[in-house]
N, C-alpha and C positions, 0 to 999 in steps of 0.2 A: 321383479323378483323371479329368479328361477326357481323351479324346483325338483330336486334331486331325490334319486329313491336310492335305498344304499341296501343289497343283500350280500352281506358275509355268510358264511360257512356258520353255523351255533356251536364255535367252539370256540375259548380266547386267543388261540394263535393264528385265526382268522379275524375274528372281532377287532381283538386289541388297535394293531395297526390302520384301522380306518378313523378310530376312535379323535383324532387332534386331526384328520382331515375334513371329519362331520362339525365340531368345536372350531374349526376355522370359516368354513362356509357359512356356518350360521352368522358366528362371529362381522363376515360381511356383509350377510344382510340375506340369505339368500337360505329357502326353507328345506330343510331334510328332513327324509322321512326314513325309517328303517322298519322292516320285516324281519322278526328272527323271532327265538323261542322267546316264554317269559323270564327265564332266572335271567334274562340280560338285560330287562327292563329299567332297573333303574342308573344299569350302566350307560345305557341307552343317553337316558331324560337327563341326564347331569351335565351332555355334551349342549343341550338345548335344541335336540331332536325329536323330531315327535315319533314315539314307539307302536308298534302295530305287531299281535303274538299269532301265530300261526304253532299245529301240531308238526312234528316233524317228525320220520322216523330216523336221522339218525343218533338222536339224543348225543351224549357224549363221546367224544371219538374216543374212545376205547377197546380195547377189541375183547376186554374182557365185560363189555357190555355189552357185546353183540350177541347174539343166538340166531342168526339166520341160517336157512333149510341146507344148505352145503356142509356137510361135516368135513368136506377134505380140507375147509380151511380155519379150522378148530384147534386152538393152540399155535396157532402160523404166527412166529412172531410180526410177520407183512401180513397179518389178513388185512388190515385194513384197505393195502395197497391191492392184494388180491381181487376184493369185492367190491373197488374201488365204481365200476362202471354198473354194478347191482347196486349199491348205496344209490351212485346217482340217477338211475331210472327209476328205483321205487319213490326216491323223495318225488322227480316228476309227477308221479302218479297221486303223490299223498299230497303235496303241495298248492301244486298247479286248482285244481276246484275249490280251494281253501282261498285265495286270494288274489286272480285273474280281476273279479269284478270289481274287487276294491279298488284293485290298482288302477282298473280301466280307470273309473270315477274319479284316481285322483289325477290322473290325465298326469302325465310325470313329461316332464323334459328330458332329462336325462337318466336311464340305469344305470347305479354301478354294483358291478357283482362280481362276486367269487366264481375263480374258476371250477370247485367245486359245487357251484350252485347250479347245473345243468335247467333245473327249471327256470330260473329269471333269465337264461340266454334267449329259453323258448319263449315267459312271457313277452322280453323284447323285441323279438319278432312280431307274437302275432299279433301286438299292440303297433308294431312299427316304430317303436322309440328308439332314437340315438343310445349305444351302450360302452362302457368303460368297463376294462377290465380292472378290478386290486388283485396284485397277485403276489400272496406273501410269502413264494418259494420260488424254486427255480424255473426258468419259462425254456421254450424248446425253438428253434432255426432250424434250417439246412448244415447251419455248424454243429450246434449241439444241441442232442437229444437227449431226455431224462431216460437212459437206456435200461437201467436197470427196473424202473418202472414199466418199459415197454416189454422186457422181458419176461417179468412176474405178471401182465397181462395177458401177452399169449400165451403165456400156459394156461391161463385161463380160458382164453379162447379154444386151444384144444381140446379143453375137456366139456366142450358145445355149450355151457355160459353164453356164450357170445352171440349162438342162433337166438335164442330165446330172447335175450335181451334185446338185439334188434328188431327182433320181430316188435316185443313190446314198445320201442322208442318210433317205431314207423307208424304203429297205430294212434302213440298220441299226436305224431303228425300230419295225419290224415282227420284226427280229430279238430286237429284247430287248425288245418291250413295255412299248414306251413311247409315249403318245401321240406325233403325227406333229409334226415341229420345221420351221419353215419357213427355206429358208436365208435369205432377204432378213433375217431377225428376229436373225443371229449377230452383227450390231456393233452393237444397241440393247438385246439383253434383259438385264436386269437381276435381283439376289436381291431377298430382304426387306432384306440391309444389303449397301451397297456401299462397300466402303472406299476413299476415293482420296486418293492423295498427292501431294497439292498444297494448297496452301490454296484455300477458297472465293473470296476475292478475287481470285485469279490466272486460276481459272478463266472463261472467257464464259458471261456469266450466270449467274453461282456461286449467285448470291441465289435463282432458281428454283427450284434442287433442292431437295426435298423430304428429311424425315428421313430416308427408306432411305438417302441420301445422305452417311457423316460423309468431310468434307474434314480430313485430320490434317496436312498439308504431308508435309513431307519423313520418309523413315521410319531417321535416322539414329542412330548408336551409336557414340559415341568411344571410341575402345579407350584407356583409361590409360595402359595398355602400349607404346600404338604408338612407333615411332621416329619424333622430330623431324626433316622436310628439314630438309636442311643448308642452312643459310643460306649465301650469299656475302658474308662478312664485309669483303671489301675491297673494296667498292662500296657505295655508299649509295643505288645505282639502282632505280628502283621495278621490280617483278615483273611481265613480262607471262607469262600462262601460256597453251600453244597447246597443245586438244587435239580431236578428232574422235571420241570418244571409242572402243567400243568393237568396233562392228559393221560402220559405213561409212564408214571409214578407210582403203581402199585408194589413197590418193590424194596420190602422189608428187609432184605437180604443184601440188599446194595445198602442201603440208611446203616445196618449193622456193621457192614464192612467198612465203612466213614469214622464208625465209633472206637471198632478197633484200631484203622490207621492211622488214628492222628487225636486219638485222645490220649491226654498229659504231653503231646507235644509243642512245641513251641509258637503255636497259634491260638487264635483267639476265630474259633471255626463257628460259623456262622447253618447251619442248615436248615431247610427246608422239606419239609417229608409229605407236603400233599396232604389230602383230607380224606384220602381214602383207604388210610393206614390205621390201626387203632392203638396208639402209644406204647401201650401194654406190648406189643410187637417187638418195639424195640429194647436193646442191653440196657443197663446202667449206663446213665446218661456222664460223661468225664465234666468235672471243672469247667475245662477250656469251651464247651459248647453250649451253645446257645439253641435252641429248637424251638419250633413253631410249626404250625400247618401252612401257618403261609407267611410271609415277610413282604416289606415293600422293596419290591427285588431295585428299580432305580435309584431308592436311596441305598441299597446295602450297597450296591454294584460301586459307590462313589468312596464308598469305605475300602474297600476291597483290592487285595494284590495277589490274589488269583482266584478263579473262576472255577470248580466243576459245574458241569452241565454236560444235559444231554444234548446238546448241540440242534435244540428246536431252531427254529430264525428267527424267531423277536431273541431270544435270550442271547444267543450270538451277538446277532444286531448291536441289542442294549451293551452287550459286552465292549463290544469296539466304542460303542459311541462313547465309554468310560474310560475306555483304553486301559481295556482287563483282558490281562493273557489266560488262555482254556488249558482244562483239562479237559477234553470230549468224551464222553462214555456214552455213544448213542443208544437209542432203546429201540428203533425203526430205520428202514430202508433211506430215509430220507437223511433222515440225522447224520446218520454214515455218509452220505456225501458232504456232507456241511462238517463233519468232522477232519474227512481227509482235504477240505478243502481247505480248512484252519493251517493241520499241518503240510500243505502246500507250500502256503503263503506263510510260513512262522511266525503264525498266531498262536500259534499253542501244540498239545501232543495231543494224539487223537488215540485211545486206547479200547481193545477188543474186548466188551461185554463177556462176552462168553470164558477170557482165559484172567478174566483181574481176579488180581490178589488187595490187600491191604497194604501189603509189602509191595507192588509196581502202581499203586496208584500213591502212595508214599514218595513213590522213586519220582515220579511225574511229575509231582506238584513242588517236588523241594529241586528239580532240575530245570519246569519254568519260573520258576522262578528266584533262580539262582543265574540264570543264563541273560545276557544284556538282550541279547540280539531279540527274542519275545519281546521285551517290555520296548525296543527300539522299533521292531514292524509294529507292532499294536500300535503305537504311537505314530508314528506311518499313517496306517489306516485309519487310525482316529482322525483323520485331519480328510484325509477321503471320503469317511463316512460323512462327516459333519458339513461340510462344505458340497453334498448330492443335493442340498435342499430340503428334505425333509417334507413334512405337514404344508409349508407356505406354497413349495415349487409344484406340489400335487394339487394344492387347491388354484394355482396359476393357472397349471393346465386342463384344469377341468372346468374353470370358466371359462376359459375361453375354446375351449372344443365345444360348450354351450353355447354359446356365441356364434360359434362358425357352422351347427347343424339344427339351428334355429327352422 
């Protein structure tokens, strides 16, 4: 039996997609172990993984949770992206004393960690343990760079962030004996195998990467068991489903603009408003909608003939893997790539936060899907997504990288 230690990122569009690769390896025989906060514990234990809580400082990716000592990136809709290399050396700092010795103790064969987890790259150094990368966004070559994140970094670096934070990441490597890490190197370095979920195809410039590189798509697992949404049997109206998914959803203002453009319209509209709204927030709820804090988005997604979303990458992901055409309304830096990347490839229309109306997000949704050529690339890519392999071709390759760094 091997044994596997798995740290994602403590947020569900880190977590999620590890979820049916943990559920798989068990499944063959072979033991997981995960580090993260506690609210993920018993999403944890249901995969048949044994859970382990650590304190974390970045709690929820939110940036309206944050309050850290910088106010120049206060209200930034990218602070996240801004404080991105500050989040990951204070977590080092908060992390690392927290469960170094456990980890020692459980003597692990293999790490797999997030690329946002800058602490388990360290602890797998100064343990020495073989590590895998999951990495559930875009990854970076000599062909392409996540440029616009390198650019919202150095400005950070100019305004001397950057000395300090080095300074502090050389200390903890001087602490544990480890060669010096350089911080500029924390959103490009790379394992021997990096797993990413997404298909090759989807990715820009998929074709470059190299074998370190397996593209599986989406890393999903239909529960048998799940309960069927409930259809609306007295209407034969097509499904629009609205959702922002789980972290930058605080936004009352977009949920009301939903209510206005397509309430008494000709759908049977599905939404999702997040738990960090408080109902009362929103209009007069129309006939035609349906609302929840939260729905079970892969069985909505199977109902559904078209999509908003903020263009997170599980949501995308699951989209394709249903072969449901977008509307993108990103809410972050990130999103926005994965938006224009949608309407690259005609998957769908990618439209600017800042300038929607109710009336172009109207236009949007009744032009994908009134247009063949969407629902003919979706379907396209659904057939690319589904055939990357998934959960089985990830847990392929990570036994046997365990095998071969024995």
């Amino acid at each position: 039996m091997t044994k596997y230690l798995i740290f994602p990122a403590p947020a569900y569009g880190h977590v999620n997609p590890t979820l049916a690769i943990a559920q798989e390896l068990v499944r063959r025989g072979e033991q997981v172990i995960y580090y993260l906060t506690e609210e993920f514990q018993a999403t944890i234990e249901a995969t048949g993984a044994t859970f382990h809580p650590y304190q974390s400082t970045m709690g929820k990716m939110d940036p309206s949770a944050r309050r850290l000592s910088n106010p120049t990136f206060s209200g930034d809709p990218n602070f996240m992206i801004r404080v991105m290399p500050l989040i990951r050396v204070k977590e080092c700092q908060q992390v690392i004393p927290q469960v170094l010795e456990h980890i020692r103790a459980e003597q692990p064969d293999v790490i797999l960690y997030d690329p946002m987890c800058l602490w388990a790259r360290i602890v797998a150094q100064i343990l020495q343990v073989p590590a895998i990368l999951l990495c559930p966004t875009y990854v970076s070559n000599e062909h392409f760079h996540f440029k616009v994140y390198r650019s919202l970094i150095s400005q950070s670096a100019s305004s001397g962030l950057f000395e300090d934070l080095q300074s502090d990441l050389s200390d903890l490597c001087v602490l544990y004996h480890i060669p010096s890490l350089d911080i500029r190197d924390i959103l490009t370095h790379t394992e021997a195998l990096n797993i990413v979920f997404m298909p090759r195809a989807f990715h820009p410039a998929g074709e470059t990467f190299d074998s370190r590189f397996l593209f599986v798509g989406p890393s999903i697992s239909l529960r048998q068991d799940a309960p069927a949404f409930p259809p609306d049997r007295s209407t034969s109206q097509p499904t629009l489903f609205i959702s922002l998914g789980t972290a930058f959803n605080n936004r009352p203002d977009f949920f009301n603009l939903c209510l206005r453009a397509f309430g008494n319209q000709p759908w049977r509209v599905v939404m999702a408003y997040g738990k960090k709204i408080d109902v009362a927030a929103l209009d007069a709820v129309p006939p035609n909608f349906l609302l929840a804090p939260y729905v079970p988005q892969l069985e909505v997604l199977q109902q559904t003939s078209v999509f908003v979303t903020h263009g997170g990458m599980n949501s995308t992901m699951e989209s394709l893997y249903f072969g449901v055409p977008m509307v993108v309304v990103p809410q972050m830096i990130e999103q926005g790539m994965t938006a224009r990347r949608c309407a690259e490839l005609g998957l769908g229309v990618a439209l600017d936060p800042n300038t929607l109306t109710a009336e172009t997000l109207r236009a949007a949704v009744e032009q994908v899907h009134h247009t063949p050529s969407f629902r003919q690339n979706v379907q396209d890519m659904q057939q690319t997504v589904r055939s990357a392999g998934g959960y089985q071709c990830a847990a392929d390759a990570i036994i046997e990288f365990a095998c071969s760094h024995r």
